[in-house]
Every structure is written in C-alpha cells, then in structure tokens.
TORKE-946488 format. One record per residue (C-alpha): residue in three letters; x, y, z. Coordinates in steps of 0.1 Angstrom, whole numbers, plus 5000, padded with zeros to 4 digits. Layout:
ALAXYZ
...
This chain:
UNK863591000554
UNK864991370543
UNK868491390542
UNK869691640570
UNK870091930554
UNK866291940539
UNK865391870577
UNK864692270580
UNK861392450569
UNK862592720553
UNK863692530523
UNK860892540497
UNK858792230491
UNK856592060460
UNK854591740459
UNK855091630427
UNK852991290416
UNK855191010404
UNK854590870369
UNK852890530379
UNK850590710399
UNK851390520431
UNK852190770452
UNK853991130456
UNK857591310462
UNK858991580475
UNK861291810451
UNK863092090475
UNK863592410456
UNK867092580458
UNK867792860472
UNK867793220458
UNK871793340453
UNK872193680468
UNK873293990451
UNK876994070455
UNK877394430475
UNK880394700477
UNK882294560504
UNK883094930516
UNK879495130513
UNK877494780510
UNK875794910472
UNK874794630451
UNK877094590428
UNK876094570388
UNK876994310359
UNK877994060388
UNK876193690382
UNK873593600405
UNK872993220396
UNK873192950418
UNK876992780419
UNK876292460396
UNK875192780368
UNK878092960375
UNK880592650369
UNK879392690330
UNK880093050322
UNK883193160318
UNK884893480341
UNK884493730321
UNK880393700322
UNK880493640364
UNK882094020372
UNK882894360359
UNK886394360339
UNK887594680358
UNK889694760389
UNK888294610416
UNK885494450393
UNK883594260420
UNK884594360452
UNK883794750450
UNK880994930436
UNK881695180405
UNK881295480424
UNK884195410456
UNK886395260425
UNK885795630411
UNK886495750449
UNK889395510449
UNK890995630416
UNK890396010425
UNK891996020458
UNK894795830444
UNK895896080414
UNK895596340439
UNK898196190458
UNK895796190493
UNK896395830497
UNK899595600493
UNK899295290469
C-alpha cells in the first residue's frame, strides 16, 4: 500500500525490477522546484537555486540567492526602480 501522499496521479511513476527478479516496485519521482519570481512585477528572478529542499540543505547561502539588496525577493530591475526613486527622494525609507 502507497503511503498517502503518493495516493495522487500526478506524481510521476517507474516500475523498476528488483534484483532477485521476483517481482517489481514503484520509485515516485520528485517533484520539479519552481523558479523564484519578483514578488512585485512577478519576473523570474536570476542566480536564485532551483533544486529540490534535501539539495539546497548542502549548499551554502551565498550560492541559493543574489548577494544584493533585496537579493531574492525582487527582481534586478524594480531593485533599480527601488534605488532610483529612493535617491530622488520620491519615496520615504
């Protein structure tokens, strides 16, 4: 019996032949990690990690987002939008 969360057909599914030749299993194929997007124009946003969670566990911060302002959570062009608007003194920081 499937444990409950492989009781859905959208996860992907192999039969894979056990070694003594006796019978078969079922391997179920992770999901796909989605991109990260701009959380204000919804862009994807570049050098951001898209590995599955057990990958990202082994790599250190520095290689799962941008090192700049906002590196992660906004896109390079509203950071540029951001940083613009707040030299010209148009918005309050």
């Amino acid at each position: 019996m499937p444990k409950p969360y492989q009781r859905t057909r959208t996860k992907k599914r192999r039969l894979v032949k056990l070694p003594s030749g006796s019978g078969s299993t079922t391997y179920y194929k992770k999901p796909r990690a989605k991109t990260s997007r701009c959380s204000q124009c919804g862009r994807v946003i570049f050098g951001v990690s898209t590995q599955g969670s057990s990958d990202l566990s082994r790599i250190p911060l520095s290689k799962k987002r941008p090192q700049r302002m906002f590196g992660g959570q906004l896109c390079h062009v509203c950071v540029q939008q951001l940083l613009k608007s707040a030299t010209r003194g148009t918005i309050s920081t």
